[in-house]
C-alpha positions as CSV (number, residue, x, y, z in Angstrom):
1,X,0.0,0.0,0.0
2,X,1.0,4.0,-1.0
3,X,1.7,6.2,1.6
4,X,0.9,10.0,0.6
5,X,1.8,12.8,2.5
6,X,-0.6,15.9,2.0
7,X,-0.3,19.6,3.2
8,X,-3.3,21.4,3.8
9,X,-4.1,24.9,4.3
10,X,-5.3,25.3,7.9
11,X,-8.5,27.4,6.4
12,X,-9.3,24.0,4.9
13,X,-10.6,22.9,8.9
14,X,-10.8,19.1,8.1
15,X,-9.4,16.5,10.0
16,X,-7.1,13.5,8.2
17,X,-10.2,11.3,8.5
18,X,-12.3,13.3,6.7
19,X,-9.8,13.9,3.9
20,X,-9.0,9.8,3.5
21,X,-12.9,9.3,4.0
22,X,-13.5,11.8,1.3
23,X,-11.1,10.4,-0.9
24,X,-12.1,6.7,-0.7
25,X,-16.0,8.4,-1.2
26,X,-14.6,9.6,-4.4
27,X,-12.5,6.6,-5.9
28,X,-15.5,4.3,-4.9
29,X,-17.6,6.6,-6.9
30,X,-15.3,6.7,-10.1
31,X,-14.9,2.7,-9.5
32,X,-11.4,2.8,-8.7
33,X,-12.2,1.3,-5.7
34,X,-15.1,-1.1,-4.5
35,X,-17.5,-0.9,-1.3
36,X,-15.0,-2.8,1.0
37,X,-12.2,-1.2,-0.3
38,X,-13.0,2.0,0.2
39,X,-14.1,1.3,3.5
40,X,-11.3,-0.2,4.4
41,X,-9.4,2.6,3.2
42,X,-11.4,5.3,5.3
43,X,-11.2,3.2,8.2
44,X,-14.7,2.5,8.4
45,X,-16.8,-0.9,8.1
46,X,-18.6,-1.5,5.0
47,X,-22.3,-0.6,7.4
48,X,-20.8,2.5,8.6
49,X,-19.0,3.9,5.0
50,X,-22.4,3.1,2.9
51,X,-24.1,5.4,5.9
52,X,-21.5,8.3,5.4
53,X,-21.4,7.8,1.5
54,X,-24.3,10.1,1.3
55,X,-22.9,13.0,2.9
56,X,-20.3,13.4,0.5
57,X,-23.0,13.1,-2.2
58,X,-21.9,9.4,-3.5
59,X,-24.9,6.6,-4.0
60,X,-24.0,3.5,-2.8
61,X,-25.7,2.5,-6.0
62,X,-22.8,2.5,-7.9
63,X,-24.8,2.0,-11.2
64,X,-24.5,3.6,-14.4
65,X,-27.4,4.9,-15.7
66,X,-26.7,3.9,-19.3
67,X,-26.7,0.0,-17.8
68,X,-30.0,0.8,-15.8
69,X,-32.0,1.8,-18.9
70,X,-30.6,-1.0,-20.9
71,X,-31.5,-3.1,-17.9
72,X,-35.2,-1.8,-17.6
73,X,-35.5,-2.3,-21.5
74,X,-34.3,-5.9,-21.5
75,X,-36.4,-6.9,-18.7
């Protein structure tokens, strides 16, 4: 596993948790990573990091919606 050393602006006011949590919320969202991956990045368990997926504005349905309406029009 990386290691990545960041340096944030104190005017950014976010704790190292909610910078890893936000970046696993966003590489789950691109797909780079899955559920338990990200979790397990953020430090969370897979319950706990689907809960806190919505505040950073990330479905847990992790769905394209070009394969849900080819879904819907094959069922």
């Amino acid at each position: 596993m990386q290691t990545i050393t960041l340096h944030l602006p104190d005017s950014l006011d976010m704790t190292s948790k909610e910078v890893t949590t936000l970046l696993a919320a966003r590489l789950y969202e691109q797909g780079k990573l899955s559920l338990g991956q990200a979790a397990e990045l953020a430090g969370y368990s897979k319950r706990t990091f689907m809960e806190l997926l919505g505040d950073y504005g990330v479905s847990v349905f992790n769905y394209p919606p070009e394969d849900i309406a080819r879904d819907a029009a094959n069922a």
